[in-house]
Rosetta silent file (secondary structure, phi, psi, omega in degrees, C-alpha in Angstrom):
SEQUENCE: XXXXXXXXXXXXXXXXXXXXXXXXXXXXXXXXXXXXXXXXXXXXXXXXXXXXXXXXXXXXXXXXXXXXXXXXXXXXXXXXXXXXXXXXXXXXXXXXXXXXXXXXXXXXXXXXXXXXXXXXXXXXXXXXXXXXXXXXXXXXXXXXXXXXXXXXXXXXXXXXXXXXXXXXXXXXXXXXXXXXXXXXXXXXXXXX
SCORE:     score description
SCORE:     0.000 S_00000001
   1 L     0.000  129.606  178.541   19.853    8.732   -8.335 S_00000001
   2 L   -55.873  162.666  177.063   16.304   10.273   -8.358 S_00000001
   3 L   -75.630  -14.541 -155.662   13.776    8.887   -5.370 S_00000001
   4 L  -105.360  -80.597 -164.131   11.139    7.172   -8.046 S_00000001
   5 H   -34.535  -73.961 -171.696   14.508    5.077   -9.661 S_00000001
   6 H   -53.790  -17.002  176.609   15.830    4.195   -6.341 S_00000001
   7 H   -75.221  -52.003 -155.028   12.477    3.062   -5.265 S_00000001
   8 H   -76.804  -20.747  174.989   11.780    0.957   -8.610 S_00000001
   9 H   -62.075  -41.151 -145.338   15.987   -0.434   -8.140 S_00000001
  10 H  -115.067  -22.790  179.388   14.760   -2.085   -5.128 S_00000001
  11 H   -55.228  -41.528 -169.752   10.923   -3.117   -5.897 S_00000001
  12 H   -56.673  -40.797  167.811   13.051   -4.794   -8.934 S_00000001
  13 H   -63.722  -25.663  176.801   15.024   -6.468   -6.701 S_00000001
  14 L  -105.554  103.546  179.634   12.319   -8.704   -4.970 S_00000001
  15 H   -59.543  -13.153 -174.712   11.272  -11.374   -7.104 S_00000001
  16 H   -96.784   -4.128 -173.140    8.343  -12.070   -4.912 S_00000001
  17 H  -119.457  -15.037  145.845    6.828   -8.297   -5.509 S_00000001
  18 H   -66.794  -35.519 -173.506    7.770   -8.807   -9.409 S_00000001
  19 H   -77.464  -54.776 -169.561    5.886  -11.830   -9.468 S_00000001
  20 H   -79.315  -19.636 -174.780    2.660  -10.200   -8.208 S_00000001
  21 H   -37.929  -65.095  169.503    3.656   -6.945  -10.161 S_00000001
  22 H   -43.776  -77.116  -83.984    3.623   -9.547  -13.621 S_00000001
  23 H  -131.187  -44.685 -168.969    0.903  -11.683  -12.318 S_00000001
  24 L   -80.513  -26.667  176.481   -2.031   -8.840  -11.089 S_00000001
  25 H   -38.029  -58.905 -163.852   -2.356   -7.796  -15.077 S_00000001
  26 H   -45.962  -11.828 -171.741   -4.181  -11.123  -15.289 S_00000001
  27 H   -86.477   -7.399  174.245   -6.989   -9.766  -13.135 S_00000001
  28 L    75.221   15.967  168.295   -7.995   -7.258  -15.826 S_00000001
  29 L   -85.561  153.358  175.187   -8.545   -4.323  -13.579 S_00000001
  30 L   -57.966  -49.075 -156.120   -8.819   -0.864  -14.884 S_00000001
  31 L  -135.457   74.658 -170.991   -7.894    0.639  -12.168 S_00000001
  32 L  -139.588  141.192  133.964   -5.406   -0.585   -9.386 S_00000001
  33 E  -116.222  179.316  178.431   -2.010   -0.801   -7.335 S_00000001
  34 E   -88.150  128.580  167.360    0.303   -2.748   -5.575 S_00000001
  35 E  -152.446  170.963  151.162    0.461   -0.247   -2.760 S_00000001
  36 L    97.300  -95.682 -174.815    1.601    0.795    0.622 S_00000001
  37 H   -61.663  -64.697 -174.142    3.325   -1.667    3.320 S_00000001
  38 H   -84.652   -2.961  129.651    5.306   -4.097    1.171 S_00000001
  39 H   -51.129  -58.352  158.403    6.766   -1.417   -1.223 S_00000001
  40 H   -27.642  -78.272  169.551    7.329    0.767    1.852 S_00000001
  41 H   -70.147  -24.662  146.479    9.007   -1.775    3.625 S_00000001
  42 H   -33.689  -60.685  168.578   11.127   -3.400    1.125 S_00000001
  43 H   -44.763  -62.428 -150.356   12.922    0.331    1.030 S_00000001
  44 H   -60.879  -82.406 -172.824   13.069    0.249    4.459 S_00000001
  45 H   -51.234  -29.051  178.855   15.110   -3.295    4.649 S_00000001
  46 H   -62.985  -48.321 -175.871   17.367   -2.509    1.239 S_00000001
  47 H   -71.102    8.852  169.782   18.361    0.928    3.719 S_00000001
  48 H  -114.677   -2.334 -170.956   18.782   -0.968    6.457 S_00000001
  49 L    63.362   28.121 -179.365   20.615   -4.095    4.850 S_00000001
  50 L   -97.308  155.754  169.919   17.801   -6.291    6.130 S_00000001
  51 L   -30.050  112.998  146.159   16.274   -9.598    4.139 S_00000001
  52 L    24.771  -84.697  163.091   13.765   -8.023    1.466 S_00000001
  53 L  -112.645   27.427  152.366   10.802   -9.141    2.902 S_00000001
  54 L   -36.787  123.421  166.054   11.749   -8.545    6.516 S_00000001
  55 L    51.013   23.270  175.900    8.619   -7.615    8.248 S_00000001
  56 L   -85.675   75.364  118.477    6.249   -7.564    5.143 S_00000001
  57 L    25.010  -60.982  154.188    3.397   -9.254    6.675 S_00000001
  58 E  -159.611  140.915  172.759    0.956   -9.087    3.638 S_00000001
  59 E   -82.124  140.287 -177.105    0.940   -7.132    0.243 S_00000001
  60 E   -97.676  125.313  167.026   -1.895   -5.043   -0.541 S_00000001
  61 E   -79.500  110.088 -172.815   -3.803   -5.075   -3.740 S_00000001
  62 E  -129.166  127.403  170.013   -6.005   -1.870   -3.738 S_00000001
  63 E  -107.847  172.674  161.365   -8.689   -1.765   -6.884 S_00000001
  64 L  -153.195  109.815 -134.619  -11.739    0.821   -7.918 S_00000001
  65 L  -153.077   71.476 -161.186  -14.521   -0.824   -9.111 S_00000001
  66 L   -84.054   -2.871  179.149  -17.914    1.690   -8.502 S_00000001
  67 L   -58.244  -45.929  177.538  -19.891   -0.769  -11.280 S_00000001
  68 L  -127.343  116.551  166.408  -20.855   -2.881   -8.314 S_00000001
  69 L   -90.578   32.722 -162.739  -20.703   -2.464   -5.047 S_00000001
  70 L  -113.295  126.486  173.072  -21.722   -5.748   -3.644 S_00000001
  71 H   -11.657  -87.583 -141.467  -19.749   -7.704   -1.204 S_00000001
  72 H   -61.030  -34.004  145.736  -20.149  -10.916   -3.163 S_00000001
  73 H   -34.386  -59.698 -162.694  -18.273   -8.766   -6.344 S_00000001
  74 H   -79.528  -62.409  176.044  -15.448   -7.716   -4.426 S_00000001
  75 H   -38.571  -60.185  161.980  -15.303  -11.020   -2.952 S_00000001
  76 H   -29.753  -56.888 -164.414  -15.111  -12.839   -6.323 S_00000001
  77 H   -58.110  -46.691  172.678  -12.422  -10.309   -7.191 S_00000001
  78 H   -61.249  -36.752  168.547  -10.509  -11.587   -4.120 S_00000001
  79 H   -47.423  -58.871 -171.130  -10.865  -15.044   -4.466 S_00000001
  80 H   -34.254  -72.833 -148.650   -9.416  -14.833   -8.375 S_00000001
  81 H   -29.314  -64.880 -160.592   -6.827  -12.602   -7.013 S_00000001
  82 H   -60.818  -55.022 -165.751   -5.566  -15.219   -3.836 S_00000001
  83 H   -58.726  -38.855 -151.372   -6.037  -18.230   -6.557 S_00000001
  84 H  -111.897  -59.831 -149.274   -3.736  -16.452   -9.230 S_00000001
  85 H  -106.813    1.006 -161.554   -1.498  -15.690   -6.505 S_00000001
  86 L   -60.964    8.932  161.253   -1.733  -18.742   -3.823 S_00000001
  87 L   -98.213    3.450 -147.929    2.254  -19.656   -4.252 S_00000001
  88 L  -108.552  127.061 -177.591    3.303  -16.380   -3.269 S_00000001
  89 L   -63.912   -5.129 -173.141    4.840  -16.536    0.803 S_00000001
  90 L  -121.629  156.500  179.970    3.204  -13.792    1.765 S_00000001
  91 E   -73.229  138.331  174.332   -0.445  -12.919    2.681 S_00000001
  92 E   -66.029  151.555  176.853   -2.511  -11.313   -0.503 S_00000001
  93 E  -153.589  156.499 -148.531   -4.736   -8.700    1.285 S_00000001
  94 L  -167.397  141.884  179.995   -7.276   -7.336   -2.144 S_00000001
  95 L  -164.931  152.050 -164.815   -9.894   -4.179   -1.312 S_00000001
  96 E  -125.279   75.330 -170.635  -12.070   -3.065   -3.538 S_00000001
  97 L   -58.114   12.063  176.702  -11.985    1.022   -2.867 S_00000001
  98 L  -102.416   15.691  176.127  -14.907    1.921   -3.963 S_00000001
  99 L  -145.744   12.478  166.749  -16.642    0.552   -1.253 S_00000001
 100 L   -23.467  -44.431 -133.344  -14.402    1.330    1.580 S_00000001
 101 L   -94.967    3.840 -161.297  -17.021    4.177    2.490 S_00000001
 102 L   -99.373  -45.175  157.752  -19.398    0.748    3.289 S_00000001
 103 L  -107.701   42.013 -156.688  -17.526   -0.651    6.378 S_00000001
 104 L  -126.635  -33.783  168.808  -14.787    1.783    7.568 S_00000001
 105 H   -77.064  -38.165  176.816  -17.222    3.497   10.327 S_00000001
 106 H   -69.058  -12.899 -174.445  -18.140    0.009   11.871 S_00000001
 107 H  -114.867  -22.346  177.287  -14.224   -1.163   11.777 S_00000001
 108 H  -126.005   11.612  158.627  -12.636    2.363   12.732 S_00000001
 109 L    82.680   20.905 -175.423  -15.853    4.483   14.169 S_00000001
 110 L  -134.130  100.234  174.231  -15.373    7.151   11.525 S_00000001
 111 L   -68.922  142.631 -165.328  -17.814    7.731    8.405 S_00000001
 112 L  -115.707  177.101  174.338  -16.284    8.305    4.984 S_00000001
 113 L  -128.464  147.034 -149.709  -17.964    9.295    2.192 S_00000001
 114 L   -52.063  146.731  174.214  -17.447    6.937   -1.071 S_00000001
 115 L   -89.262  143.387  178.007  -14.179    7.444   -2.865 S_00000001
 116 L  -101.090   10.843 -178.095  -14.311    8.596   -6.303 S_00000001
 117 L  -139.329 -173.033  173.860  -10.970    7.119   -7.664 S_00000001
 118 L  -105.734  -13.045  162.405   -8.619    4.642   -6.230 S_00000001
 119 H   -55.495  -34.768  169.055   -6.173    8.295   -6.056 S_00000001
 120 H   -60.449  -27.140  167.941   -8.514    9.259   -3.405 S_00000001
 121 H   -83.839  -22.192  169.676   -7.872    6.522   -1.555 S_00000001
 122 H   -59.582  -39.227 -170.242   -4.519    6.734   -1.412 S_00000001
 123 L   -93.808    1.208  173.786   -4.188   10.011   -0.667 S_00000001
 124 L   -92.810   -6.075 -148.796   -6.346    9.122    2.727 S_00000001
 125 L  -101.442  158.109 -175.089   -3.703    6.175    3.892 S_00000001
 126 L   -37.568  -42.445  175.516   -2.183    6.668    7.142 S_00000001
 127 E  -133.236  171.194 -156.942    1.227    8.213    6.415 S_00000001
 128 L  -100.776   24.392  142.315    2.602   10.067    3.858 S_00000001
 129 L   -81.943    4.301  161.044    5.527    7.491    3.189 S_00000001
 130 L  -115.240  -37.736 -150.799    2.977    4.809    2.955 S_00000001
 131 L   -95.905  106.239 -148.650    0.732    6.321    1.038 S_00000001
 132 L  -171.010  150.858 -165.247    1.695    5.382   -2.375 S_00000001
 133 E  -135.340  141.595  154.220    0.688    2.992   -5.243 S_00000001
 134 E  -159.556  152.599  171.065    2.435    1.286   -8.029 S_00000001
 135 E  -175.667  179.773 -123.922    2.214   -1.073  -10.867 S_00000001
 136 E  -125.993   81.417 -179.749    3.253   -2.556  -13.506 S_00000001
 137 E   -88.564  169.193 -145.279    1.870   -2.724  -17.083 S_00000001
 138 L   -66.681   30.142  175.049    2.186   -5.393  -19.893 S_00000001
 139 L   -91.813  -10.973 -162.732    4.776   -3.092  -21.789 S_00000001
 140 L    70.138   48.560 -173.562    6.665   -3.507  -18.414 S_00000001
 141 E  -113.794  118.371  151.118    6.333    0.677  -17.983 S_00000001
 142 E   -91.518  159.819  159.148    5.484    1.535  -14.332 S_00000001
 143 E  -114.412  122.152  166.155    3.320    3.613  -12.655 S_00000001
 144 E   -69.352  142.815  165.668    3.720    5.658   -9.564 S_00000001
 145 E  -143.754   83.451  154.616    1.286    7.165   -7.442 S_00000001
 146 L  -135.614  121.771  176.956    2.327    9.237   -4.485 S_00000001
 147 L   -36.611  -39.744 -166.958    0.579   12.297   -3.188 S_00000001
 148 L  -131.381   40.421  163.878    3.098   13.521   -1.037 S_00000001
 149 L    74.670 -172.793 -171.597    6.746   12.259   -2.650 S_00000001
 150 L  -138.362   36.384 -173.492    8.686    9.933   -1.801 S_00000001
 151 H   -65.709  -57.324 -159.448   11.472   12.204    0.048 S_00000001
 152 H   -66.250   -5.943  179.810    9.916   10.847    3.321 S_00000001
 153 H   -98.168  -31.974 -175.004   10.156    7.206    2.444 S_00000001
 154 H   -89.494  -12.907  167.337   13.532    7.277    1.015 S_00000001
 155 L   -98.569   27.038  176.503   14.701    8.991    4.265 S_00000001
 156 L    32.170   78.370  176.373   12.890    6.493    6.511 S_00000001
 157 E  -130.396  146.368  170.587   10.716    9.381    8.118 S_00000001
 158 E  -126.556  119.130  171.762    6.732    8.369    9.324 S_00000001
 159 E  -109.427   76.495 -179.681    4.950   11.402    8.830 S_00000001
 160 E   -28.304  120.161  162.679    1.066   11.491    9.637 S_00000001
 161 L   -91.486  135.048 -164.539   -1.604   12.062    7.253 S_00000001
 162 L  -106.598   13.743 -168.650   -3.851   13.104    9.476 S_00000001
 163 L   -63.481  -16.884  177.886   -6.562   13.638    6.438 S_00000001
 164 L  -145.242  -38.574 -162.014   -8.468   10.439    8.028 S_00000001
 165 L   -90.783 -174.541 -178.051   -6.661    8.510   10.481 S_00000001
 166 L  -144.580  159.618 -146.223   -6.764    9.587   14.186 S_00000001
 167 H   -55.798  -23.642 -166.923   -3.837    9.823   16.670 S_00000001
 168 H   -62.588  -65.167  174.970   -4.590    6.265   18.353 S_00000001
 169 H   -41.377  -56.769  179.958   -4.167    4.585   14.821 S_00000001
 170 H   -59.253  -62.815 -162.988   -1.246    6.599   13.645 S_00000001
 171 H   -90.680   44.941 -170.448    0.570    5.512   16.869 S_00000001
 172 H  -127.410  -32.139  168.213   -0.054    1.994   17.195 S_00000001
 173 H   -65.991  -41.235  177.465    1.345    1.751   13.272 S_00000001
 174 H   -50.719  -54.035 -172.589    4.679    3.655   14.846 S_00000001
 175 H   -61.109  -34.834 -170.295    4.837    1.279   17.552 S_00000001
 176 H   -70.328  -72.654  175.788    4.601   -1.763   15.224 S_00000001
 177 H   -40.598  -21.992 -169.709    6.816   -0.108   12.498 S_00000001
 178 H  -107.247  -32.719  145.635    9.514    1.051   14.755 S_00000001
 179 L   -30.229    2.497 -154.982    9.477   -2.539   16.913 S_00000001
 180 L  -164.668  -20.281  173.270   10.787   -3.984   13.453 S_00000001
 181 L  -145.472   89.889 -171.557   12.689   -0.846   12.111 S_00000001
 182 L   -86.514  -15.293 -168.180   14.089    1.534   15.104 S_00000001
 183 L   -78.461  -48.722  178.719   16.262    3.788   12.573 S_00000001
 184 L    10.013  127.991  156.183   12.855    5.334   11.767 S_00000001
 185 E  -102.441  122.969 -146.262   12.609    8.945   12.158 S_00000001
 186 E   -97.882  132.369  160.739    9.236    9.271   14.008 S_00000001
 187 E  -107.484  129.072  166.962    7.258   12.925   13.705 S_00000001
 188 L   -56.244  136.654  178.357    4.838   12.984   16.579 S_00000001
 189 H   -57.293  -41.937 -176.380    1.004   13.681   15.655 S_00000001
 190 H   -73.254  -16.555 -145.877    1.258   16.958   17.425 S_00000001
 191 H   -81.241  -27.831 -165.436    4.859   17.583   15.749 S_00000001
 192 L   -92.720    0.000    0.000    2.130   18.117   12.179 S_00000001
């Protein structure tokens, strides 16, 4: 079985990451995934034989929305989003990437310069086994988005993208990630 089937066998399997799959259409954006941790980690627990949502924490919504940049947009967008989703066990987490480039030096001390897609953002997230998008349109045809395969995710490897994050960050996600999954195979930031 190919890596993008075995991934979509097991998103398929978790009715709570179908339900927002179904469910996120309603918000009418152009341009979004479901992406990163709880798709990540769902693989992780089907290869490990753990519950599903073992150690999902919150699912991420990631949009790109450059018509407005104003807090109180993006905000709106979040509210719907939480409201249309507020039965769902897990926390909603909802970013609006096109304005990432507005707080990301005051919360990690780094300046970015404005993304021009929501693929740009993506291709920035910490590892290259996280950094990956999908969703789900009304024909029920998905779409994938990952920059750098999905070899390292279906072989439970954490690989740095070092294109943004810096080593303190990359290893504080290992320690968390590996605390909760030790079959990990870890590559050390210098190992890149």
């Amino acid at each position: 079985m190919k890596n993008k089937e075995r991934l979509l066998n097991i998103v398929e399997k978790n009715p709570i990451l179908i339900q927002v799959f179904e469910r996120v259409q309603e918000l009418g954006l152009e341009s979004y995934y479901v992406g990163a941790g709880c798709i990540v980690q769902s693989v992780w627990n089907e290869l490990t034989n753990r519950p599903l949502n073992y150690g999902i924490s919150d699912i991420d919504i990631v949009y790109f929305n450059d018509s407005d940049l104003s807090y109180q947009a993006e905000d709106e967008m979040i509210t719907w989003g939480k409201e249309l989703l507020s039965d769902i066990p897990i926390q909603i987490d909802m970013k609006n990437q096109a304005r990432v480039h507005l707080w990301y030096e005051e919360k990690f001390g780094t300046a970015i310069k404005p993304y021009q897609t929501i693929e740009a953002a993506i291709d920035t997230w910490p590892t290259t086994a996280t950094s990956l998008g999908l969703r789900l349109d009304h024909t029920q045809n998905w779409t994938l988005y990952a920059p750098f395969g999905l070899d390292d995710l279906i072989n439970m490897v954490i690989r740095p993208n070092k294109s943004l994050i810096s080593e303190a960050v990359y290893n504080s996600k290992v320690k968390k990630w590996t605390a909760k999954w030790p079959e990990l195979e870890v590559v050390k930031w210098d190992q890149e």
